[in-house]
Legacy VTK file of the C-alpha trace (Angstrom):
# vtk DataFile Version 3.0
C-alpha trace
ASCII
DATASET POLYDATA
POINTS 253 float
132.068 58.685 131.919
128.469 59.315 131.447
128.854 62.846 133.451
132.072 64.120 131.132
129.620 63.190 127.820
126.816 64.811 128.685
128.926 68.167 130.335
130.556 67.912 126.789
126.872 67.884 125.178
125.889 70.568 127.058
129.229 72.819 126.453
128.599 71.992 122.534
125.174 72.976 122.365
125.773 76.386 124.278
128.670 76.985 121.761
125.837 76.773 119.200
123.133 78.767 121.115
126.041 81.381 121.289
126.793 81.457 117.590
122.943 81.516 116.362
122.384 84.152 118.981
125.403 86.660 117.637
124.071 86.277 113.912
120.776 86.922 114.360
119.738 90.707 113.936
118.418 91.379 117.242
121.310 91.360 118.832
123.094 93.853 116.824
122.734 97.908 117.192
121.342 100.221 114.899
125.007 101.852 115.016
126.172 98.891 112.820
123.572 99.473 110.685
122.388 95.837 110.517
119.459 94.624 108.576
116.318 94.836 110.749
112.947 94.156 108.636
110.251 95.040 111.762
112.699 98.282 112.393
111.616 101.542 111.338
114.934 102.630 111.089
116.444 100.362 109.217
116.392 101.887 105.894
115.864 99.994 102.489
116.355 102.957 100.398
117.001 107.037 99.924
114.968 108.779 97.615
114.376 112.919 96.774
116.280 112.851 100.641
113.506 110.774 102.069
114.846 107.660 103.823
112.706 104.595 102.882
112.400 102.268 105.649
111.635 98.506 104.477
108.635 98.302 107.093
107.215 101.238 105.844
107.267 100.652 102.243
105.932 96.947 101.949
103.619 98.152 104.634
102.464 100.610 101.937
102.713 98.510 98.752
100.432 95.554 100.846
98.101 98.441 101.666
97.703 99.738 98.088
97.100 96.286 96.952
94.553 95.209 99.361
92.524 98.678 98.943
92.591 98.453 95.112
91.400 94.861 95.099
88.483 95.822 97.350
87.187 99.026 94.977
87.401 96.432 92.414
84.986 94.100 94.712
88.036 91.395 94.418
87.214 88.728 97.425
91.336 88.838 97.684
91.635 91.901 98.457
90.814 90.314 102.691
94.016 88.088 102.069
96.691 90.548 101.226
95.022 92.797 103.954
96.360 90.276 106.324
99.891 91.334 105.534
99.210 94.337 105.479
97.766 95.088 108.994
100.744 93.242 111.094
103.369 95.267 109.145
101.080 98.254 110.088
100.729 96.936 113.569
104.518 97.373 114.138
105.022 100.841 112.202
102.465 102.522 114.192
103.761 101.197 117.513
107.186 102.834 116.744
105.881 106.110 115.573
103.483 106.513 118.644
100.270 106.401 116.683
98.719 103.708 119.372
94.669 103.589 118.541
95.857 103.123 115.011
98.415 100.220 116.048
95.159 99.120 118.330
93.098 99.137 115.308
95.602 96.911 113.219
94.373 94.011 115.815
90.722 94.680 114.671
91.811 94.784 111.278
92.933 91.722 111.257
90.075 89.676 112.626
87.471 91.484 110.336
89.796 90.827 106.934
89.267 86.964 108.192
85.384 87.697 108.885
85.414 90.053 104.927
87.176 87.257 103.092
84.231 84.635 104.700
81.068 87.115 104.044
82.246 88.307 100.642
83.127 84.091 99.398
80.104 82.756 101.080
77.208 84.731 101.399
73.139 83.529 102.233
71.262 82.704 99.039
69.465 85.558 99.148
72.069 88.156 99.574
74.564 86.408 96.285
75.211 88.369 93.312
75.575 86.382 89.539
78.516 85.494 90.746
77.716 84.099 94.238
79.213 86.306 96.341
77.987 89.143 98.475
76.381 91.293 96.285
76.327 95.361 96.702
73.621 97.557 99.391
72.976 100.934 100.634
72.491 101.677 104.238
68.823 103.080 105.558
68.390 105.986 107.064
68.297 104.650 110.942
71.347 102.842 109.997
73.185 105.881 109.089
72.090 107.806 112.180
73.319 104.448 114.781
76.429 104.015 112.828
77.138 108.461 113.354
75.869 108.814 116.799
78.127 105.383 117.804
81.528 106.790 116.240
81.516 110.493 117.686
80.616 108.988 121.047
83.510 106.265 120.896
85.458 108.728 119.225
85.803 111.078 122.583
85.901 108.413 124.610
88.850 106.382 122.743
90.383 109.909 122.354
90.400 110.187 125.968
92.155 106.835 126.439
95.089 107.197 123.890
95.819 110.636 125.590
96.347 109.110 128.861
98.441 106.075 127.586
101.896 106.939 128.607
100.857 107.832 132.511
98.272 104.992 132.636
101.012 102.415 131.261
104.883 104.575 130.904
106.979 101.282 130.544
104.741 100.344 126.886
104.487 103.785 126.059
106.974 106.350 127.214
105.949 108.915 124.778
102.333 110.656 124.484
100.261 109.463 121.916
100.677 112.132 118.883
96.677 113.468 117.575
95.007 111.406 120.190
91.487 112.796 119.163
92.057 113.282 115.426
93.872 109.517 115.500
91.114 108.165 117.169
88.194 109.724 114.810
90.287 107.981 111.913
90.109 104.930 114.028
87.377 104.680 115.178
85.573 105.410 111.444
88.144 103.010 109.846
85.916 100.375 111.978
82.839 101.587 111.127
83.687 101.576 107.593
85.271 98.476 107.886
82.013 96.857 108.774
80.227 98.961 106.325
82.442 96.787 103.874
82.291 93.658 104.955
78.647 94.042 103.942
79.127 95.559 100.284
77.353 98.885 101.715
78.403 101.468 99.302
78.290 104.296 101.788
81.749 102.610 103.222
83.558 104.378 100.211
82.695 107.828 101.464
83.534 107.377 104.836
86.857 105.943 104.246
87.400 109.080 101.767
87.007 111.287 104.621
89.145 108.899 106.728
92.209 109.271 103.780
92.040 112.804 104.186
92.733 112.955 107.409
95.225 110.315 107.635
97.249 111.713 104.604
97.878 114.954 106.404
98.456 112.689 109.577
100.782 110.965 108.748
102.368 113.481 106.678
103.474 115.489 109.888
104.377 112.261 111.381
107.227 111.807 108.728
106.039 108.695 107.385
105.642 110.793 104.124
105.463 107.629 101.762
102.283 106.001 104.016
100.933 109.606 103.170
101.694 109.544 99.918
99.505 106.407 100.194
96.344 107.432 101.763
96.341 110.667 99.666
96.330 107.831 97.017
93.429 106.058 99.400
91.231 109.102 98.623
90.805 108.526 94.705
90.663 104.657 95.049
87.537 105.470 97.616
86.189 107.955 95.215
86.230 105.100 92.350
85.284 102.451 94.510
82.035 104.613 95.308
81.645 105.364 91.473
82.189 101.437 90.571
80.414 99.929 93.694
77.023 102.284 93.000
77.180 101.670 88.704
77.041 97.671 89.519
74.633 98.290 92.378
72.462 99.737 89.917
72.764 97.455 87.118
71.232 94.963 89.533
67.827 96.899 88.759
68.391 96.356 85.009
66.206 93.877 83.309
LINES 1 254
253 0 1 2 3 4 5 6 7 8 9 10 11 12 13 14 15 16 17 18 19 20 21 22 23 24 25 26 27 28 29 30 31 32 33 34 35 36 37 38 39 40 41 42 43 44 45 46 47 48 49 50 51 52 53 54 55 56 57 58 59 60 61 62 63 64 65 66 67 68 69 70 71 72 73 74 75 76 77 78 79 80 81 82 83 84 85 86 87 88 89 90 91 92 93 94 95 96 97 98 99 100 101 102 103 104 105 106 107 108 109 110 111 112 113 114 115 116 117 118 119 120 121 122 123 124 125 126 127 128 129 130 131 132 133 134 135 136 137 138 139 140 141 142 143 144 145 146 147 148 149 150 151 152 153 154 155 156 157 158 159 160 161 162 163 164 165 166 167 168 169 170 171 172 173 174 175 176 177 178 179 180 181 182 183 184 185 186 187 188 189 190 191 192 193 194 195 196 197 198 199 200 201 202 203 204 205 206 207 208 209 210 211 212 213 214 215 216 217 218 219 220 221 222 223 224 225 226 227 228 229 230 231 232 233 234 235 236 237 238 239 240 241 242 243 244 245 246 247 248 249 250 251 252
C-alpha cells in the first residue's frame, strides 16, 4: 500500500516537472519565436529596419544611466552599473566580443569596490559632502598606468585571438577585433580604477575608449549599443568639464 502511494507521488510530481519544464522559455526554439529576455535574438522591437533586441536595449538604457550618474559624481551611479554589466556580460558572449564579456566580470567587482570608496572615504580624502572628493594623477602615475595597458594590451590581444582553438566547445567562432577589443578593455580597467578614485584624467581615457567602441560595435551590428557609446563620448567630455570645475573650486576660499 505504502509502495502504490509513493509510485503515485512520484508519477504526480513528474507530471508537474513535465508541465513547468514545457512552459518555461528554454525549452522552446527561436522558430516559435518565444520570449527569451538573455537572447539576442529575441526581438522587443523594429525600428528605421533595425531589430531591437530586449537584451540589447535595457543593456543600453542601464548603461546610459549608470555613466550619466557617474559624470554627475552620483555615488548611484555603482548600483545601476551592477545591472548593467551582467546584461552586458551575456550580449557580448553572443556576439563574440569575449575580452569585453571578460571585462563585464571585472566590472562588476569594481562597481561593488566604486560604490564603497565613493560612500566611505578616509577623513582626509572627503569632500563637503563626505564622500570621495575629486584628484589628478602625477606624472609617474600617468607613465605606470600607459606603459601597464599597451603591455597587457598585446598580451590580452594575443589571448582572445587564440580563444576558439585554445577552448572550440565555449567559443566556436574567432574572437572579432581581438587587439582593438582588447585595447578598449584593457583601458576600460584602467579607467575604471582611475574612477573609483575621483581622478579626473579617467574622463579622457574613457573618451578615447567610446570612440573606439562606437565604431566597434557599429560593425558588429549592435548599432543601438553604438549609438550609446557615441553618446559615451560627450558624457566623458562633460564629466571631464564638471569633474575639473568642482576640483577647482576646492582651491577657492
Amino acid at each position: 500500500m505504502q509502495n502504490r502511494l509513493f509510485q503515485a507521488k512520484i508519477a504526480l510530481l513528474y507530471k508537474k516537472i513535465i508541465c513547468l519544464v514545457n512552459i518555461l522559455p528554454f525549452k522552446q526554439t527561436r522558430k516559435e519565436h518565444t520570449m527569451n529576455f538573455f537572447d539576442i535574438n529575441t526581438i522587443f522591437f523594429e525600428a528605421l529596419g533595425y531589430k531591437m533586441s530586449h537584451l540589447e536595449f535595457w543593456a543600453t538604457v542601464t548603461g546610459a544611466v549608470a555613466v550619466w550618474l557617474s559624470a554627475r559624481e552620483n555615488v548611484w551611479s555603482w548600483i545601476i552599473g551592477l545591472f548593467n554589466v551582467v546584461l552586458a556580460f551575456v550580449m557580448f558572449y553572443q556576439i563574440q566580443l569575449y575580452p569585453d564579456m571578460f571585462l563585464q566580470v571585472f566590472f562588476f567587482i569594481t562597481n561593488l569596490i566604486g560604490w564603497w570608496q565613493w560612500k566611505f572615504p578616509k577623513v582626509e580624502e572627503a569632500n563637503q559632502k563626505k564622500e570621495l572628493k575629486i584628484s589628478k594623477l602625477s606624472v609617474t602615475q600617468w607613465l605606470v598606468l600607459g606603459v601597464s595597458g599597451v603591455g597587457a594590451t598585446f598580451l590580452m590581444g594575443h589571448f582572445a585571438k587564440n580563444l576558439h582553438e585554445w577552448f572550440p566547445r565555449l567559443f566556436s567562432i574567432p574572437s572579432a577585433f581581438p587587439y582593438i577589443d582588447s585595447f578598449t578593455t584593457i583601458m576600460s580597467v584602467v579607467a575604471t580604477f582611475m574612477l573609483i578614485r575621483k581622478k579626473i584624467e579617467s574622463w579622457y581615457v574613457w573618451l578615447l575608449i567610446d570612440i573606439i567602441s562606437t565604431y566597434m560595435y557599429y560593425i558588429k551590428d549592435v548599432k543601438l549599443y553604438s549609438l550609446l557609446y557615441f553618446v559615451f563620448c560627450f558624457i566623458a567630455a562633460f564629466g571631464a568639464y564638471h569633474w575639473t570645475k568642482e576640483y577647482k573650486s576646492y582651491f577657492k576660499s
